[in-house]
C-alpha positions in Angstrom: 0.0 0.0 0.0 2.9 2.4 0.9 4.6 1.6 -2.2 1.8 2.2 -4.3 1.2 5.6 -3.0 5.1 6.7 -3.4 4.6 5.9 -6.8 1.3 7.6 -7.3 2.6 10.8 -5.2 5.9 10.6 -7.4 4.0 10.4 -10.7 1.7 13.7 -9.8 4.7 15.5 -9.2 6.6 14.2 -11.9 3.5 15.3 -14.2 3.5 18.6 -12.3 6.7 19.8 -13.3 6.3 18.4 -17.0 3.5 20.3 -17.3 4.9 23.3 -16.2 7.5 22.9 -18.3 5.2 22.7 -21.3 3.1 25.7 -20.1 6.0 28.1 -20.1 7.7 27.1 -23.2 4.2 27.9 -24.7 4.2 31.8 -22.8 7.5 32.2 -24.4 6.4 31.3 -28.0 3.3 33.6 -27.7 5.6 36.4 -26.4 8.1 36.1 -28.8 5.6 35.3 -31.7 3.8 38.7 -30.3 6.9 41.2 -30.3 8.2 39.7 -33.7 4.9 40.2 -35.5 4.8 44.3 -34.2 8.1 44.9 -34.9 8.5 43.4 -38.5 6.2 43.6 -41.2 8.3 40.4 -43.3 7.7 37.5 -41.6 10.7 36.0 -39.6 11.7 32.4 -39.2 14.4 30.6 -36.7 15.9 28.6 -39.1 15.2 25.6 -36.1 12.6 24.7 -33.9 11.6 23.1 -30.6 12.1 19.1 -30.3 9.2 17.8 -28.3 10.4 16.1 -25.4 13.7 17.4 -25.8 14.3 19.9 -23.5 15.8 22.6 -26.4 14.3 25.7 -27.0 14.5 27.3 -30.3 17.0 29.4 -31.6 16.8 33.4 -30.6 15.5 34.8 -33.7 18.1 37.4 -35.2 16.8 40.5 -37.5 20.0 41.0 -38.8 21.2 41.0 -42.3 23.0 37.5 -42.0 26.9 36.8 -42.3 29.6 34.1 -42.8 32.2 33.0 -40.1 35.4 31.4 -39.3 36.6 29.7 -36.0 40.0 28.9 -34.6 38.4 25.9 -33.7 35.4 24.8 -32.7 36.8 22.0 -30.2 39.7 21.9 -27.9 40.6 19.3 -25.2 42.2 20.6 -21.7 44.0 17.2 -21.1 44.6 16.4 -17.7 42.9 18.6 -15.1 42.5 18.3 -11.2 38.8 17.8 -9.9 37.9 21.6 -8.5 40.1 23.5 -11.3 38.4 26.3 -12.7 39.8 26.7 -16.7 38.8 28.3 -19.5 39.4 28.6 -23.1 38.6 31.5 -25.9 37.3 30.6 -29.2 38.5 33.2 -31.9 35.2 33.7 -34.3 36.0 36.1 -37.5 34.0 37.6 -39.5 34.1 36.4 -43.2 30.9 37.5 -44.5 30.0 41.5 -45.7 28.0 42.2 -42.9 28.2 42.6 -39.4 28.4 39.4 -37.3 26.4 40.2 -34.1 26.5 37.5 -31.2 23.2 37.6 -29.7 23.4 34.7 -27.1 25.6 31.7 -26.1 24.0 28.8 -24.3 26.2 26.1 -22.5 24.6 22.8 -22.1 25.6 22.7 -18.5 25.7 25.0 -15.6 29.3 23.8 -15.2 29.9 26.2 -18.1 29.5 29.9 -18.2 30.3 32.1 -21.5 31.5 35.1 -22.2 31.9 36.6 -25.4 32.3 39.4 -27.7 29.3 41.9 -27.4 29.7 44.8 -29.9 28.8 43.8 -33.8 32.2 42.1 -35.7 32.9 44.5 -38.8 33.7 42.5 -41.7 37.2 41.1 -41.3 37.7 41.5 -37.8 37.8 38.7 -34.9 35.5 38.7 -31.9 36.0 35.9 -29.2 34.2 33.3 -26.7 35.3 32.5 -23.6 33.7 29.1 -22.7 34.7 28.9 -18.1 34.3 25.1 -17.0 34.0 24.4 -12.9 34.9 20.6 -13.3 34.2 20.4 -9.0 30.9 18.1 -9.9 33.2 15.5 -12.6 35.5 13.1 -12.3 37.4 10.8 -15.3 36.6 11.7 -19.0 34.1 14.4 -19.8 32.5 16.2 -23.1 30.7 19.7 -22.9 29.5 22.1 -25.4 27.8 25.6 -25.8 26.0 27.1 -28.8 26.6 30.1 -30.1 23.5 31.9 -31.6 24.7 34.6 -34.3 23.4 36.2 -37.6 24.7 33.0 -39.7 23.1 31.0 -41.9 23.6 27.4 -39.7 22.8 29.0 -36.2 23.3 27.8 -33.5 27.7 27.2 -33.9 28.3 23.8 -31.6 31.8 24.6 -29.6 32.8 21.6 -27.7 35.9 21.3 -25.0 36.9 17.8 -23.3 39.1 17.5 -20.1 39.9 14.8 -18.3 39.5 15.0 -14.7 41.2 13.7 -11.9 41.2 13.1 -8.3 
């Protein structure tokens, strides 16, 4: 009987926080589909959308004229790391294209990752930067991490990956 109820009190949570989930990615939508519409007459697509079930949330629509980029690298591997270092790595992004490249958001996968990055628009020609910070406190042994970078570019969102190995 006890068992029974854990499960049923476990499922109505569960549900609860799905469900809330669900509601807020559909707020977001209707805000975002709201302020689009008003401020642009042409309509404006993402170039990606939600996954059901997934977790993701679509790409932050950009209004800017788009661009072509270049990366130093789009993965780079720390090696050997004690568990509690704090390290970080900057990506070098430069601006191929004719128009401005303008950064609008980058989204780690983790909270273990934080980004910084360059804020002003990238003139044609000239390099801009993201700093990708890993805490690696929570890990131990071999780990893979990523952030994406959401920019005026035709295959938004740019995957940037790191690996470290962590130990004791």
């Amino acid at each position: 009987m006890k068992k029974t109820l854990s499960i049923i009190a476990l499922s109505i949570i569960g549900f609860g926080l799905v469900s809330c989930k669900k509601e807020n990615k559909e707020t977001q939508s209707t805000e975002t589909a709201t302020t689009d519409s008003a401020a642009v007459a042409a309509p404006v697509t993402t170039g990606s959308t939600a996954v059901p079930g997934t977790g993701e949330t679509p790409a932050p629509v950009s209004n800017e004229p788009s661009t072509s980029v270049a990366l130093s690298e789009n993965s780079f591997d720390f090696g050997k790391i004690k568990k509690g270092d704090k390290v970080e790595h900057v990506y070098e992004i430069t601006n191929t294209g004719k128009n401005p490249l303008i950064i609008s958001e980058v989204k780690p996968g983790c909270g273990c990752t934080a980004p910084d990055f360059t804020k002003e628009p990238i003139m044609p020609g000239k390099k801009g930067k993201v700093t990708l910070h890993f805490d690696s406190s929570s890990f131990d042994g071999n780990v893979q991490k990523y952030a994406d970078v959401f920019a005026n570019v035709e295959k938004a969102p740019i995957r940037l990956t790191f690996t470290a190995n962590i130990q004791p």
